[in-house]
C-alpha positions as CSV (number, residue, x, y, z in Angstrom):
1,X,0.0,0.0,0.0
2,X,1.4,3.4,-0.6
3,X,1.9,5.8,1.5
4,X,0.0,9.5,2.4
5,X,1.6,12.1,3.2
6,X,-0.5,14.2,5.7
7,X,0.5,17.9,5.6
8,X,1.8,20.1,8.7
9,X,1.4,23.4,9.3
10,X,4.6,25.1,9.9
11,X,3.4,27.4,12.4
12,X,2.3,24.0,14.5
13,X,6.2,23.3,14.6
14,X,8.4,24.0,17.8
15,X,9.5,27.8,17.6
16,X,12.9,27.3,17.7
17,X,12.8,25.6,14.0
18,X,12.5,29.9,13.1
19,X,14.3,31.1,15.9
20,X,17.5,29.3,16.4
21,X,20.6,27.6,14.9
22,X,19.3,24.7,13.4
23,X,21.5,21.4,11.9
24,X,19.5,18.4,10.0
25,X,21.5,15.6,11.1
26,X,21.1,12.5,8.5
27,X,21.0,9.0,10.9
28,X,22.1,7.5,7.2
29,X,24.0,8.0,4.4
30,X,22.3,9.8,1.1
31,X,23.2,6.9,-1.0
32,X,20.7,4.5,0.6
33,X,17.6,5.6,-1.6
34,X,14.3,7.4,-1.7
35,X,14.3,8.0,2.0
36,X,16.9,9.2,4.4
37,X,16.2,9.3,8.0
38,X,17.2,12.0,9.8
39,X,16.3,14.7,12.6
40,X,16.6,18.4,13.0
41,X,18.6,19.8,16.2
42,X,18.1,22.9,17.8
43,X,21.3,25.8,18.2
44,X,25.0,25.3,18.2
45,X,25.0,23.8,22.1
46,X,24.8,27.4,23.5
47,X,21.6,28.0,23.0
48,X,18.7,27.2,26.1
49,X,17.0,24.8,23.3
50,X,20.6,22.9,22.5
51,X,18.5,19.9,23.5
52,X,15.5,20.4,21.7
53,X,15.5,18.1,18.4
54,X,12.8,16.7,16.0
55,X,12.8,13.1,14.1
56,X,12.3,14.8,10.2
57,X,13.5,12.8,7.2
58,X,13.5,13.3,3.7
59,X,11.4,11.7,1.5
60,X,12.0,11.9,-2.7
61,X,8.5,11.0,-3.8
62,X,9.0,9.5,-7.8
63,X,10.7,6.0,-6.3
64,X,8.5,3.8,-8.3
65,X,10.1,0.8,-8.1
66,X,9.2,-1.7,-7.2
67,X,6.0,0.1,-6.3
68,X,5.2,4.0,-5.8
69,X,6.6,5.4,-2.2
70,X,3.7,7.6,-2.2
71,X,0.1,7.8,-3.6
72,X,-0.6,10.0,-6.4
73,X,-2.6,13.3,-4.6
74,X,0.5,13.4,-2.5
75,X,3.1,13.0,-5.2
76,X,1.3,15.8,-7.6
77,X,1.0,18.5,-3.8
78,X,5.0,17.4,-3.8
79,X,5.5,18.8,-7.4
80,X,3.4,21.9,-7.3
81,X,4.8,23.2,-4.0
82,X,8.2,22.9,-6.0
83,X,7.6,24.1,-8.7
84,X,6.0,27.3,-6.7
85,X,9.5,27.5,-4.5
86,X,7.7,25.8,-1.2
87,X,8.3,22.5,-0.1
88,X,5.6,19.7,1.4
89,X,6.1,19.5,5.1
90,X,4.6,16.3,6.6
91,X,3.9,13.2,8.7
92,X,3.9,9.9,7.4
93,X,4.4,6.2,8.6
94,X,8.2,5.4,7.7
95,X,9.3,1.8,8.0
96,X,6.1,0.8,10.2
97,X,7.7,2.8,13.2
98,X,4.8,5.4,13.4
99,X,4.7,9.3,12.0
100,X,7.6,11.0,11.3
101,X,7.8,14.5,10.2
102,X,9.1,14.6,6.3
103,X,10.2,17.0,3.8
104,X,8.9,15.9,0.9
105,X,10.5,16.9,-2.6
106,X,10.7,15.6,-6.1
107,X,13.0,13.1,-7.2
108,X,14.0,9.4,-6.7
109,X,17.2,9.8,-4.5
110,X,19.0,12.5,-2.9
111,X,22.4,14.6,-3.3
112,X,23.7,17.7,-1.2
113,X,22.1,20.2,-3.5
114,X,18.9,19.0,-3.0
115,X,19.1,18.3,0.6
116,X,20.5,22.3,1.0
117,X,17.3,23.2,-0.9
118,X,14.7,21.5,0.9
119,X,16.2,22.1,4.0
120,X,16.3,26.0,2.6
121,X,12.6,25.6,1.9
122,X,11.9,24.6,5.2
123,X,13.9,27.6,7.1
124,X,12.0,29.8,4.8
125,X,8.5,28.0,5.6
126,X,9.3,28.6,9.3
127,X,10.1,32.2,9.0
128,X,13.5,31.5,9.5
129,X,16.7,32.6,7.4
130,X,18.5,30.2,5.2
131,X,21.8,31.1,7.0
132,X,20.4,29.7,10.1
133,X,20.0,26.1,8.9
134,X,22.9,23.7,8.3
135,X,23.2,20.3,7.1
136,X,25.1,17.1,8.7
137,X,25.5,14.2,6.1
138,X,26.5,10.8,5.9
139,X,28.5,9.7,3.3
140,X,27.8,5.5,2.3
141,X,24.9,3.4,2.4
């Protein structure tokens, strides 16, 4: 069965995402497909909210193989928000382990350009600048 993406509302995500410092830290490397876990952590350990951390992954939506990662009405809201400079912000059951958030973005596998620009999509979604958001990647499998 594929998967829905249900959509969040940024403004229902913890403040510090727009406030504060904020690193994704992959829990994988980008080379092991459509989905990499991950989680977003708050400031750069200085910060009252050092502790504060989300589970988010990333999710590239146009895996078919060897059937769709997500139905259709979720894949063609992925493309649009794209396409309009957004990106989809959501929950989702990953691996039967319950909802995660996701960032949800066009493509079948992911690289550091497009992990930036999702990422980028999300500071701006939050009301946060670009500047404030860094990336921690895994290199492998």
């Amino acid at each position: 069965m594929q998967a829905v993406i249900t959509d969040v509302d940024p403004f229902d995500l913890p403040d510090w995402l727009g406030t504060h410092d904020v690193v994704w830290h992959a829990e994988a490397g980008l080379r092991t497909g459509h989905l990499v876990r991950g989680r977003l952590v708050a400031g750069d350990g200085q910060s009252p909210v050092a502790d504060d951390q989300v589970a988010c992954d990333l999710l590239a939506v146009d895996e078919a193989y060897p059937e769709p990662v997500v139905d259709d009405a979720s894949r063609l809201r992925v493309h649009q928000a794209w396409r309009h400079g957004q990106v989809v912000i959501g929950t989702m059951s990953v691996d039967g382990s319950g909802d995660r958030l996701v960032l949800a973005v066009p493509g079948t596998r992911f690289g550091p350009d497009l992990v930036l620009d999702a990422l980028g999509r999300l500071a701006r979604a939050v009301g946060a600048h670009a500047e404030s958001y860094a990336a921690l990647l895994r290199l492998g499998a």
